[in-house]
C-alpha positions in Angstrom: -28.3 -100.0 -62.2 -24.9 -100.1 -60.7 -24.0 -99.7 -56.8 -25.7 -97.4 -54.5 -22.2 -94.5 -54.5 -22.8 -94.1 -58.0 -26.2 -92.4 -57.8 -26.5 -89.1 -58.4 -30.2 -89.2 -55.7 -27.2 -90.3 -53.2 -24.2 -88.5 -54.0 -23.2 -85.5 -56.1 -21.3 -86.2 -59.5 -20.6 -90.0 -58.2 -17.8 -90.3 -61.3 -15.7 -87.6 -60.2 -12.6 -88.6 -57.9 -13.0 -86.9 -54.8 -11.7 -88.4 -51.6 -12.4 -85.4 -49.6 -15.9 -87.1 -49.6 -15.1 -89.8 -46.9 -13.1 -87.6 -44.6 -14.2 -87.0 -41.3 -16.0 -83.4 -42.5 -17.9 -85.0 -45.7 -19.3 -87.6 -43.4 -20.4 -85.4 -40.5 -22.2 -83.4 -43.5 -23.9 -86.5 -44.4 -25.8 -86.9 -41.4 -29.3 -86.6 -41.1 -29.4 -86.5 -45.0 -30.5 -89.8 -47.3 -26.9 -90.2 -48.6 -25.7 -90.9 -44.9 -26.5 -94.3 -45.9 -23.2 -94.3 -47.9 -21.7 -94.6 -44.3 -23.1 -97.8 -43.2 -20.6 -100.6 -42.3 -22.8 -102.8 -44.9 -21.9 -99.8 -47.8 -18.4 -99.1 -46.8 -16.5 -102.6 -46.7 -16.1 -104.3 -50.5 -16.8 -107.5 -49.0 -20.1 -107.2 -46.8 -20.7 -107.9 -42.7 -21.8 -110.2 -40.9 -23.9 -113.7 -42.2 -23.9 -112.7 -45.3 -20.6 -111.7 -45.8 -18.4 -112.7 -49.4 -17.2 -116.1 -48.7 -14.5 -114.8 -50.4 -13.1 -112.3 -48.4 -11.4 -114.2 -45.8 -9.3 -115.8 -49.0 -8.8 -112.2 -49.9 -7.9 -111.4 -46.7 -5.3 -114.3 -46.2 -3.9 -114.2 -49.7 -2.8 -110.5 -48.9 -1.2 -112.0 -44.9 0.6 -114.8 -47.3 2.0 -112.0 -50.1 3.6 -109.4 -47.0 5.1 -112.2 -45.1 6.3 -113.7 -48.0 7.6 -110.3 -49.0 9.4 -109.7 -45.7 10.8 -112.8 -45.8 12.5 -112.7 -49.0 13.6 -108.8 -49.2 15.6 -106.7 -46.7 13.4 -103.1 -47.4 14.9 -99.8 -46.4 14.8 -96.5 -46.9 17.5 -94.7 -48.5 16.8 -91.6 -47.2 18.9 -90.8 -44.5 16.6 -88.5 -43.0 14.1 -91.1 -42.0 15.0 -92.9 -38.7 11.4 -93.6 -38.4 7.6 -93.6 -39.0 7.7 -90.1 -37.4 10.2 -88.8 -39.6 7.4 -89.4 -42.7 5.3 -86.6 -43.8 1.5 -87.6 -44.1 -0.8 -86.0 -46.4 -5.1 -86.5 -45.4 -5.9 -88.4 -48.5 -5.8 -92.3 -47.4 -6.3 -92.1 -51.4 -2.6 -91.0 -52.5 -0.4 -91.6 -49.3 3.4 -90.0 -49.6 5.2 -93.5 -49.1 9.4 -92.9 -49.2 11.2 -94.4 -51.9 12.2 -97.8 -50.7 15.2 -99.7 -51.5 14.3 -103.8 -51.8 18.0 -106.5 -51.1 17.1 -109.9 -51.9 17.8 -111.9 -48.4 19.2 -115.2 -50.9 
Protein backbone atom coordinates (compact mmCIF):
# COMPACT_ATOMS: atom_id res chain seq x y z
CA UNK A 1 0.00 0.00 0.00
CA UNK A 2 1.74 3.05 -1.01
CA UNK A 3 0.22 6.76 -1.09
CA UNK A 4 -3.29 7.48 -2.18
CA UNK A 5 -1.88 9.23 -6.13
CA UNK A 6 -0.64 5.90 -6.78
CA UNK A 7 -3.88 4.07 -7.01
CA UNK A 8 -5.21 3.11 -10.01
CA UNK A 9 -9.33 3.34 -8.07
CA UNK A 10 -7.95 7.13 -7.79
CA UNK A 11 -6.09 7.91 -10.72
CA UNK A 12 -5.49 6.47 -14.19
CA UNK A 13 -2.01 4.80 -14.85
CA UNK A 14 -0.51 6.57 -11.42
CA UNK A 15 3.28 5.63 -12.78
CA UNK A 16 3.07 7.42 -15.87
CA UNK A 17 4.57 11.08 -15.79
CA UNK A 18 1.93 13.30 -16.69
CA UNK A 19 1.77 16.80 -15.33
CA UNK A 20 -1.05 17.80 -17.46
CA UNK A 21 -2.92 16.03 -14.50
CA UNK A 22 -2.67 18.95 -11.94
CA UNK A 23 -3.31 21.77 -14.37
CA UNK A 24 -6.15 23.84 -13.95
CA UNK A 25 -8.28 21.54 -16.78
CA UNK A 26 -7.34 18.02 -15.08
CA UNK A 27 -8.50 19.39 -11.80
CA UNK A 28 -11.73 20.94 -12.90
CA UNK A 29 -12.35 17.33 -14.53
CA UNK A 30 -11.84 15.84 -11.18
CA UNK A 31 -14.64 17.35 -9.54
CA UNK A 32 -17.57 15.63 -8.48
CA UNK A 33 -15.55 12.34 -9.06
CA UNK A 34 -13.86 10.15 -6.04
CA UNK A 35 -10.29 11.10 -7.34
CA UNK A 36 -11.11 14.93 -6.53
CA UNK A 37 -9.72 13.96 -3.31
CA UNK A 38 -6.27 14.09 -4.86
CA UNK A 39 -6.96 17.92 -4.67
CA UNK A 40 -7.21 18.36 -1.08
CA UNK A 41 -4.77 20.74 0.68
CA UNK A 42 -4.05 17.65 3.14
CA UNK A 43 -3.10 15.42 -0.45
CA UNK A 44 -1.35 18.10 -2.21
CA UNK A 45 1.41 19.57 0.19
CA UNK A 46 4.44 16.78 0.99
CA UNK A 47 4.51 18.00 4.42
CA UNK A 48 0.78 17.93 5.79
CA UNK A 49 -1.64 21.05 7.28
CA UNK A 50 -2.43 22.11 10.10
CA UNK A 51 -1.88 20.24 13.92
CA UNK A 52 -0.55 17.56 12.43
CA UNK A 53 1.66 18.89 10.18
CA UNK A 54 5.62 17.18 9.67
CA UNK A 55 7.50 18.78 12.37
CA UNK A 56 9.92 18.75 9.85
CA UNK A 57 8.86 20.94 7.41
CA UNK A 58 9.51 24.14 8.91
CA UNK A 59 13.43 22.86 8.95
CA UNK A 60 12.80 22.02 5.35
CA UNK A 61 11.44 25.09 4.80
CA UNK A 62 14.29 27.24 6.51
CA UNK A 63 17.14 25.08 5.31
CA UNK A 64 15.97 26.02 1.68
CA UNK A 65 15.68 30.34 3.07
CA UNK A 66 19.45 29.58 4.46
CA UNK A 67 20.85 27.80 0.96
CA UNK A 68 19.24 31.00 -1.55
CA UNK A 69 20.53 33.67 0.68
CA UNK A 70 23.58 32.08 1.10
CA UNK A 71 23.65 31.67 -2.57
CA UNK A 72 22.97 35.26 -3.35
CA UNK A 73 25.27 36.25 -1.09
CA UNK A 74 28.24 34.55 -2.29
CA UNK A 75 27.56 34.66 -6.31
CA UNK A 76 26.82 37.59 -8.58
CA UNK A 77 24.11 35.53 -11.13
CA UNK A 78 23.31 36.83 -14.55
CA UNK A 79 22.17 36.01 -17.55
CA UNK A 80 24.25 36.08 -20.54
CA UNK A 81 21.80 36.47 -22.87
CA UNK A 82 21.57 39.74 -23.98
CA UNK A 83 18.07 39.52 -24.97
CA UNK A 84 16.81 39.28 -21.47
CA UNK A 85 16.49 42.66 -19.64
CA UNK A 86 13.89 40.99 -17.55
CA UNK A 87 11.44 38.38 -16.15
CA UNK A 88 9.22 39.49 -19.12
CA UNK A 89 11.70 38.89 -21.65
CA UNK A 90 11.51 34.85 -20.52
CA UNK A 91 9.39 32.52 -22.41
CA UNK A 92 7.23 30.22 -20.03
CA UNK A 93 6.08 26.87 -20.91
CA UNK A 94 2.59 25.42 -18.62
CA UNK A 95 4.46 22.59 -17.12
CA UNK A 96 5.55 23.89 -13.46
CA UNK A 97 7.23 20.28 -14.04
CA UNK A 98 10.04 21.36 -16.64
CA UNK A 99 10.22 25.23 -16.48
CA UNK A 100 12.55 26.93 -19.43
CA UNK A 101 15.00 28.62 -16.92
CA UNK A 102 17.94 30.82 -19.11
CA UNK A 103 21.38 29.72 -18.86
CA UNK A 104 22.79 31.57 -15.99
CA UNK A 105 26.23 32.77 -15.55
CA UNK A 106 27.42 32.39 -11.57
CA UNK A 107 30.91 35.24 -10.48
CA UNK A 108 32.05 34.44 -7.12
CA UNK A 109 31.52 37.93 -5.02
CA UNK A 110 35.25 36.91 -3.03
Amino acid sequence: MGHISYDEDYIDEPKQFRPERWTAEGVAARKGTKSEVLDHPFMRDPFSQGARRCPGSRVATNEIHAMISRLVLDWKISVPDENINSLDDISYDASPIKPIIPELKFESRR
